[in-house]
C-alpha positions in Angstrom: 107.5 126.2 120.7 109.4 129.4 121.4 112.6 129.1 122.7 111.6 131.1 126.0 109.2 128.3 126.5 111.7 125.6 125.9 114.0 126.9 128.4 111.2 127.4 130.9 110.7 123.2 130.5 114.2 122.5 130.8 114.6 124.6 134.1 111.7 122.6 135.7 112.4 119.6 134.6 116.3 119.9 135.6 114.3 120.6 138.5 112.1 117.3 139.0 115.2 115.3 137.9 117.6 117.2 140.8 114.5 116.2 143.4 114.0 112.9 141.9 117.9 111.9 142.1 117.5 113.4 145.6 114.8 111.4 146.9 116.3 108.1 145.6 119.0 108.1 147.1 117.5 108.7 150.2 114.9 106.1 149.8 117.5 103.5 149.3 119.6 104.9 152.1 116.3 104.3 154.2 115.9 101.1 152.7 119.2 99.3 153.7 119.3 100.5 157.4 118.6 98.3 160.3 115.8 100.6 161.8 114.7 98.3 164.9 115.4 100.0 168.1 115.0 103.2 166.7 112.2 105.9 167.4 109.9 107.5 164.6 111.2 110.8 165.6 114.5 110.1 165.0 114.3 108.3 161.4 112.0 111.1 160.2 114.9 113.9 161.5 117.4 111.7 160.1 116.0 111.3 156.7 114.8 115.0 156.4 118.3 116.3 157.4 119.8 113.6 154.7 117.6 115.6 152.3 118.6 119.1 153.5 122.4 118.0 152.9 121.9 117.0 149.6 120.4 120.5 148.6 116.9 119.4 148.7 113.8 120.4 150.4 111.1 117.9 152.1 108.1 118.6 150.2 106.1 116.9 153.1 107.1 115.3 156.7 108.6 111.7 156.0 105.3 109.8 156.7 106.4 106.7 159.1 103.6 105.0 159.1 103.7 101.3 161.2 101.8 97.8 160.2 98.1 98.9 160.0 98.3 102.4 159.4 98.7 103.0 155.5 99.5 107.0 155.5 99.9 110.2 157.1 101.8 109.5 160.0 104.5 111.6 161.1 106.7 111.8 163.9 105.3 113.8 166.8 107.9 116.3 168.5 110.4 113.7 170.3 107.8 110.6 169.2 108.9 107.9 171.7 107.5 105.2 169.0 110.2 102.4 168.8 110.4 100.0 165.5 109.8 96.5 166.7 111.1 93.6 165.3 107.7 92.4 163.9 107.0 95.7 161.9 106.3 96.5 158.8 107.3 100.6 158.6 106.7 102.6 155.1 108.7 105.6 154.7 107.2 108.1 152.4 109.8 110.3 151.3 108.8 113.4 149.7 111.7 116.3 148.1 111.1 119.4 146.2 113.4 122.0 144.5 111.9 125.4 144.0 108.3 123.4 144.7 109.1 121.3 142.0 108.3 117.3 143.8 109.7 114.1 143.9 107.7 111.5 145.6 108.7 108.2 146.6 108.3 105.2 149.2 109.5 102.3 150.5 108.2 99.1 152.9 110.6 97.9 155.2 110.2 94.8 156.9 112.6 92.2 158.8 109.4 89.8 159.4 109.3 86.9 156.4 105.4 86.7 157.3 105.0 90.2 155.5 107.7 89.6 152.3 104.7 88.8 150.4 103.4 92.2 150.7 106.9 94.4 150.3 107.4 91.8 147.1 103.7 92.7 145.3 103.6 96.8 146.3 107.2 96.2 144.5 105.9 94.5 141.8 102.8 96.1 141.1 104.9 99.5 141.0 107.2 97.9 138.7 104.2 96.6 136.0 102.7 100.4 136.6 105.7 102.3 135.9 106.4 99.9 132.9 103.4 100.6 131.1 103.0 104.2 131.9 103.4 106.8 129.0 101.9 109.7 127.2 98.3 108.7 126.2 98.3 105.5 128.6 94.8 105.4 130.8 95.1 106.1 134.8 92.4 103.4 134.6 94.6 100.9 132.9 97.4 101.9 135.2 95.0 100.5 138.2 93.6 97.3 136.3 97.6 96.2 135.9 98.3 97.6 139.5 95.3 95.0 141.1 96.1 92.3 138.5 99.4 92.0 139.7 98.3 92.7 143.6 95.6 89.6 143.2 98.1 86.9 141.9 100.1 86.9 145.1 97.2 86.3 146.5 96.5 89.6 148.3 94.6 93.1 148.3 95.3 96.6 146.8 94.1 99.4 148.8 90.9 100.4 146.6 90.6 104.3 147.8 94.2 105.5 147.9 95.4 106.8 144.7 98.8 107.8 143.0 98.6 111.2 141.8 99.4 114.0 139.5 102.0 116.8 140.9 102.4 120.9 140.0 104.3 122.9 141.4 104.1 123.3 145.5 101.1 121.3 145.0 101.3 117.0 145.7 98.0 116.5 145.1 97.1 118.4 141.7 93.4 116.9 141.1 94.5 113.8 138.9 93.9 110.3 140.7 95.8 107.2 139.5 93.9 104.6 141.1 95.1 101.0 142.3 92.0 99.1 141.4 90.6 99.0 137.7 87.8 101.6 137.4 85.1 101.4 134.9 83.9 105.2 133.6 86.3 108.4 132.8 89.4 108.1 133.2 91.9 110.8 132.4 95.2 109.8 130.0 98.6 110.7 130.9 99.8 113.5 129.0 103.3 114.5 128.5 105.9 116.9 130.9 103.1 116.4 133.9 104.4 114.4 137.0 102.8 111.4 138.4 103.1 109.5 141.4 102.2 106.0 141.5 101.6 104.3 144.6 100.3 100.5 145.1 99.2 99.6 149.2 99.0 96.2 149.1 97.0 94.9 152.5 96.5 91.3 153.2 93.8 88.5 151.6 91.6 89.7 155.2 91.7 92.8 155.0 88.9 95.4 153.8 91.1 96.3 151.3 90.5 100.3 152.3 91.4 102.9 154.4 89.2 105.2 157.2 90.6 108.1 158.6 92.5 108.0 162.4 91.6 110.1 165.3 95.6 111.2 165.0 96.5 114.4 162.8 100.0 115.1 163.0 100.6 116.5 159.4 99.2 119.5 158.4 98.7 122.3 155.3 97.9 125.9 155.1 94.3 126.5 153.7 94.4 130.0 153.8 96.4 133.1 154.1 93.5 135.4 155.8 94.6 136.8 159.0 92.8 135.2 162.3 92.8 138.7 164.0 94.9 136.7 166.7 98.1 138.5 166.8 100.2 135.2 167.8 98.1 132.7 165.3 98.8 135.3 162.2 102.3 135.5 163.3 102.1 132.1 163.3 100.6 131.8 159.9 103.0 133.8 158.3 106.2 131.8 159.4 104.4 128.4 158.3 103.8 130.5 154.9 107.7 132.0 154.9 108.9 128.3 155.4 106.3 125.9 153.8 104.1 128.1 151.3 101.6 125.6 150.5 103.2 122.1 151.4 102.7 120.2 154.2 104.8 120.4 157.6 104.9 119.5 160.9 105.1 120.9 164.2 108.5 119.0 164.8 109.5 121.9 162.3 108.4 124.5 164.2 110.3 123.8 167.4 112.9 125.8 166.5 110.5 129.0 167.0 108.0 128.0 169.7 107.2 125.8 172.4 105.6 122.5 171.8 102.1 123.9 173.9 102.4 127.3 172.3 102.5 125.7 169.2 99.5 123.3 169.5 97.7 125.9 170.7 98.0 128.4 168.1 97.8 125.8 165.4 94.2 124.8 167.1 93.2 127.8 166.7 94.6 128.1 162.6 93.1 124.9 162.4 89.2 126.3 163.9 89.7 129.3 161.4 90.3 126.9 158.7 93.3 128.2 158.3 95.5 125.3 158.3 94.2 121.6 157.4 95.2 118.7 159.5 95.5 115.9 157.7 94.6 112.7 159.7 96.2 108.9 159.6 94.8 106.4 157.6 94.1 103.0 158.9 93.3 99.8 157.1 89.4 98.6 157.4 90.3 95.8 159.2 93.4 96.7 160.9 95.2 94.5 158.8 99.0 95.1 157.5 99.5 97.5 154.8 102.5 98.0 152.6 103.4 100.3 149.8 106.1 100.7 147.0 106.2 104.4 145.1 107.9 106.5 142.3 107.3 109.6 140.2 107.7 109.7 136.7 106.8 112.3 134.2 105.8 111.1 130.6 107.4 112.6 127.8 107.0 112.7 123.7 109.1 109.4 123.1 108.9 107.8 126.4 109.4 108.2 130.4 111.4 109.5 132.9 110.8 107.6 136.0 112.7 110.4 138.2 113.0 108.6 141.2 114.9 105.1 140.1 
């Protein structure tokens, strides 16, 4: 390996290990606050602007997603949504340093009824990231993921996936799935990033996930102009800020009106432009919760970067 190659590897890992110590923190910070009483909008703000003072960068909006909606919900500009007593909220935290991603969630709960699930997302993450290294199979990574899922007597979420991670990319092609898979399966290989990412639902549930009518994350798709002076305009701040992560339009307030900006976002969104991502919502509305780290395998071992 020449040394200009070395160097390159230890700049973005310093990187992935700056987001990683980033996003844990923040995670646990989320994790021990009482959040009953408050609104989505203001745990997502208060989390991303935790992030921002530590140096970081959200690689996505901090997905607040309540009870039986597993993913992809985001607080809506000033989202009235209040945590109730009997919820079970997971905050997906997501931080990046020059594109370089940390990923990482957390279930909280104040219900006993739903410990079960908090405990097995937790556990199942903990038998995953124990047994991931180079050369282990994604597909042995999901047989030990719904092993440990099925002996508390509960569900993993069979099509929602941990991933691979590149560089302003979160999803990078490579699935790390939370049931056991028969076929190919891909093997970890070393200085890649992975996130693993149990859901755990309950014993009656369908044990997967449909898409919502909501879509309140979205991605650029496409940097072609729209030939709309105001949607290119648009396009090219969401480009300036975001490049090819996710964002939200709570980030865009600064800029434009909330209508303006639905609007123009419509219309980036008809060009196919700009992706909106939509909620995901257990089959049978049941409770959903979810445990995550990222970890990149190495030579000798693993660095789980977000512990």
């Amino acid at each position: 390996m020449s040394m200009s190659t070395k160097k390159h590897r230890m700049n973005f890992v310093e990187r992935y290990l700056q987001a990683g110590r980033i996003a844990a923190e923040v995670r646990e910070s989320a994790r021990k606050k009482y959040h009953v009483g408050s609104t989505l909008f203001e745990i997502c703000e208060s989390v991303e602007a935790q992030i921002r003072s530590m140096n970081g960068q959200p690689a996505f909006p901090v997905n607040t997603s309540l009870n039986e909606i597993a993913a992809h919900y985001t607080a809506e500009p000033n989202d009235a949504t209040v945590v109730k007593e009997g919820d079970v909220l997971k905050i997906d935290i997501g931080v990046h340093i020059d594109g370089y991603i940390a990923d990482t969630a957390v279930t909280v709960c104040y219900d006993p009824k739903y410990e079960a699930l908090v405990k097995a997302a937790e556990a199942a993450l903990g038998e995953a990231v124990r047994m991931a290294r180079a050369n282990t199979k994604a597909s042995d990574i999901g047989r030990v993921i719904e092993s440990t899922i099925t002996k508390f007597g509960l569900r993993p979420i069979q099509n929602l996936s941990g991933h691979s991670l590149q560089q302003y990319t979160i999803h990078a092609g490579k699935s790390i799935p939370n049931i056991w898979t028969i076929g190919s399966s891909f093997t970890l290989v070393p200085n890649e990033a992975y996130a693993i990412e149990p859901f755990v639902t309950t014993k009656d549930g369908q044990g997967a996930v449909h898409e919502g009518k909501i879509k309140n994350i979205f991605g650029i798709t496409s940097r072609k102009p729209v030939k709309d002076k105001e949607a290119d305009n648009l396009l090219e701040l969401i480009w300036s800020r975001f490049r090819t992560l996710p964002f939200a339009l709570r980030w865009l307030t600064d800029k434009y009106d909330e209508k303006d900006l639905r609007r123009l976002v419509d219309v980036l969104i008809k060009k196919r432009n700009v992706h909106a991502y939509p909620i995901l919502v257990e089959g049978h509305s049941r409770i959903v919760a979810q445990a995550e780290h990222t970890l990149i395998p190495t030579e000798s071992g693993v660095n789980v970067i977000t512990l």
